[in-house]
N, C-alpha and C positions, 0 to 999 in steps of 0.2 A: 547840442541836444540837452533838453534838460532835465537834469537826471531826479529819482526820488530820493528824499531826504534820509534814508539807511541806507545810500549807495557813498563808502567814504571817498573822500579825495583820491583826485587822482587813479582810479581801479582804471581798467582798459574793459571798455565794453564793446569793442566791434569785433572779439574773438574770442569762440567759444571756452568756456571754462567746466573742467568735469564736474565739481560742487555745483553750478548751478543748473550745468541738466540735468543732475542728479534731482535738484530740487523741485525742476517745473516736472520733471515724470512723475515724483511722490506727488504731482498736483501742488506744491508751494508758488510763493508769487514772489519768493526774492530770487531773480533772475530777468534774461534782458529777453529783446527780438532775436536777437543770435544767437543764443542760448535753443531758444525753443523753436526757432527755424532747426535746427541740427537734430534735435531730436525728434521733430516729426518727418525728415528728411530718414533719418536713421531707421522711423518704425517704418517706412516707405522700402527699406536697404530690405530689411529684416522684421517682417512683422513678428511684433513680441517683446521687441526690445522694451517696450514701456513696461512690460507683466515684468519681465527680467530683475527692472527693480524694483520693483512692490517684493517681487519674492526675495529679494535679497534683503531687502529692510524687515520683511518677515524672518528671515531668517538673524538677524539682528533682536529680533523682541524675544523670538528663543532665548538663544545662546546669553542674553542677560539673566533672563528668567534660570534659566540652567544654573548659571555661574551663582547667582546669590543663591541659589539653594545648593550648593553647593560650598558653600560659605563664604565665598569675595563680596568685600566691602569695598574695593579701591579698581577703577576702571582711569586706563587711559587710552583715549579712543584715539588713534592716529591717522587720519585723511577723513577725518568726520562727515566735511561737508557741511550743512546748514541746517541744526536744530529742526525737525519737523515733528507730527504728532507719532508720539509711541518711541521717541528717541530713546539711550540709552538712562541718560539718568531719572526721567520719568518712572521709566521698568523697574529701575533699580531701584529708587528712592519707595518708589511704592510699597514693593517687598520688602525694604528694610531701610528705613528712614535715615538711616546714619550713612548709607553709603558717598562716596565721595568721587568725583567723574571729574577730568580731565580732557577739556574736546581741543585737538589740534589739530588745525588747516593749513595750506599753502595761499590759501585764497582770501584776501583781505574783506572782501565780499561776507564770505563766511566765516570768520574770525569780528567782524566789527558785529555783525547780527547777532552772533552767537553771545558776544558778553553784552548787547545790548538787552534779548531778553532771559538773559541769566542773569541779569545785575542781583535780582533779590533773592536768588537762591544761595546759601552760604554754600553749600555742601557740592559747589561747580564752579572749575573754573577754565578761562578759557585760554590759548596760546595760539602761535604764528610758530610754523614748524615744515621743514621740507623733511618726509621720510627719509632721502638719498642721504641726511645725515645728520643718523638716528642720535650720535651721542649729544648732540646738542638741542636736541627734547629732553632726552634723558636726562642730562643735566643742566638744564633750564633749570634758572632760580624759583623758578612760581610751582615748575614740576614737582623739586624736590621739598622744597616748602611745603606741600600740599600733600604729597604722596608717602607713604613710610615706605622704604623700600625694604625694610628689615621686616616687615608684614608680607603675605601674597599679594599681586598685583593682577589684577585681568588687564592684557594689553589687547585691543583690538586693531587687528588692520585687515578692515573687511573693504573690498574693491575697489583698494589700492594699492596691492601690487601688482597688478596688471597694467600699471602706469610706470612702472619703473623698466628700464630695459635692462639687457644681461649686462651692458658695460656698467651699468652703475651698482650689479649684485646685490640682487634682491636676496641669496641665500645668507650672506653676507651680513646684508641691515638687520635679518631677522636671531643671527648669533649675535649679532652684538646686545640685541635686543634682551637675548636669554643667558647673558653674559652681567647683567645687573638684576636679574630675578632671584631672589629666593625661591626655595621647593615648594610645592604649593601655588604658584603662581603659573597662570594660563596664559595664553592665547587663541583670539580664532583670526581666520582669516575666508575671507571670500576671494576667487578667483576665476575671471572668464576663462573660455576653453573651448577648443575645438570640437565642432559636433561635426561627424561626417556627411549627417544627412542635410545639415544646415551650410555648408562649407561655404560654398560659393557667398549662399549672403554674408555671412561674418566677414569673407575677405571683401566684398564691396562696403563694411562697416568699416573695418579695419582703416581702411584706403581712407574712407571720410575723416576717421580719426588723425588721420596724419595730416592733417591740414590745423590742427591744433595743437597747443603745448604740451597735450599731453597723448602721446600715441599710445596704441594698446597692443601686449603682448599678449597673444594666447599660449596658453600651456598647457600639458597635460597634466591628466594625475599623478604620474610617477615625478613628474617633476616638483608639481607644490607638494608632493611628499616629501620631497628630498629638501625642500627648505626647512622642514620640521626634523630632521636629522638625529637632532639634539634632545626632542620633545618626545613626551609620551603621549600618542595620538588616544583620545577618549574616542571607543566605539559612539559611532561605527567607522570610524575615520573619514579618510577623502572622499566626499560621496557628490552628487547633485546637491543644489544646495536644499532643494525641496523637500530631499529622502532624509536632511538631517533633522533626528528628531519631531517630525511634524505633529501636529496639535492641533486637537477641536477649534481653537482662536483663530487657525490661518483658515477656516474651513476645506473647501475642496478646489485648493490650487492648482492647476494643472501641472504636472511635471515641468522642471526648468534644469534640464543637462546642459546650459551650456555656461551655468555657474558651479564652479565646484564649493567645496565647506567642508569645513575642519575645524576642530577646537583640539588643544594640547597642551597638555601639564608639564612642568618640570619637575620632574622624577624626585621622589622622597629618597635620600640616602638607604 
């Protein structure tokens, strides 16, 4: 098969990958047949799952917008996925041109695109990074080169921890995480979750999931509460992701409970 010329060597295209459904539901075009076979297959499981991630990526143009008004200049976004319109350093750069964004993927897919059309942005840069082990983003050369970590830092890990399973300790990656923060420095994270009225479809999604690299845990609230342990939850804490902070921009979303959101500070002495 012959592939497009931003698709780099060697990538495996006959198995679904989360960055690139992610990408064809935002409506992007870097992504395959089997990519976007699984996600119409998916909104077939469970209709909605497509709205699912618009509202999640909504919920990402916030929680930027929040964060630099709130003073962060320094983002590093972790399970990114593939640059689309309204990303993160877009939001951010907007509102304060100086800001400096850090996008890190598992997926070479979205790591080659990502610095191909970031080449002429100085104030971005890009990395190859598996969350399951956080200190070697963290202290990646280009990370720490780029990031001051004596400054606040916003670390994002928006819908991808629900790709990690308990054996690999997701409560875990996210202390370690806040174990090289200074005070002042955030997080948010997005999280699937069980709706009861939804159940049955989410576990026919689930099920499809598992035929892919990356299977999805649902959790509750109490639980991605308990990865924030450490953190001081900004009202209004673990909500839908739709309930957090909404805004004239997103217009009139429909509710979305079966994503949760949270953003969270490391407590000032």
């Amino acid at each position: 098969m012959e592939l497009p010329g931003w698709v780099p060597e060697g990538v495996e295209v006959t198995v679904p990958n989360a960055a690139r459904m992610y990408d064809y539901a935002l409506g992007g075009y870097h992504n395959f047949a089997v990519d976007r076979e699984f996600v119409e297959r998916a909104e077939e499981l469970m209709p909605g799952a497509i709205a699912s991630a618009h509202a999640n990526r909504a919920f990402v143009r916030r929680a930027v917008r929040w964060l630099v008004g709130s003073g962060l200049r320094q983002f590093l976004d972790i399970g990114s996925g593939i640059p689309t319109l309204g990303n993160v350093h877009e939001v951010a750069q907007r509102m304060a041109p100086g800001s400096r964004v850090i996008y890190v993927d598992i997926d070479p897919v979205a790591v080659a695109h990502s610095g191909a059309i970031l080449a002429d942005n100085p104030g971005t840069r890009v990395v190859w990074g598996d969350l399951r082990r956080p200190a070697e983003i963290l202290y990646h050369p280009d990370v720490l080169g780029f990031l001051d970590f004596s400054q606040p830092v916003a670390v994002l890990l928006n819908a991808v921890l629900h790709f990690v399973s308990d054996e690999d300790d997701p409560a875990g990656i996210v202390a370690q995480v806040r174990d090289v923060l200074v005070a002042g420095s955030h997080l948010t994270v997005t999280h699937a979750t069980r709706v009861p009225q939804r159940a049955s479809e989410q576990e026919r999604v689930r099920r499809l999931y598992q035929s892919t690299p990356t299977s999805v845990n649902l959790r509750t609230r109490e639980q991605v509460g308990q990865f924030l342990g450490d953190w001081e939850l900004v009202e209004p804490g673990v909500v839908p992701v739709t309930d957090w902070h909404p805004d004239a921009e997103d217009g009139d979303d429909p509710p979305e409970p079966r994503i949760l959101a949270a953003i969270a500070r490391v407590p000032r002495p």
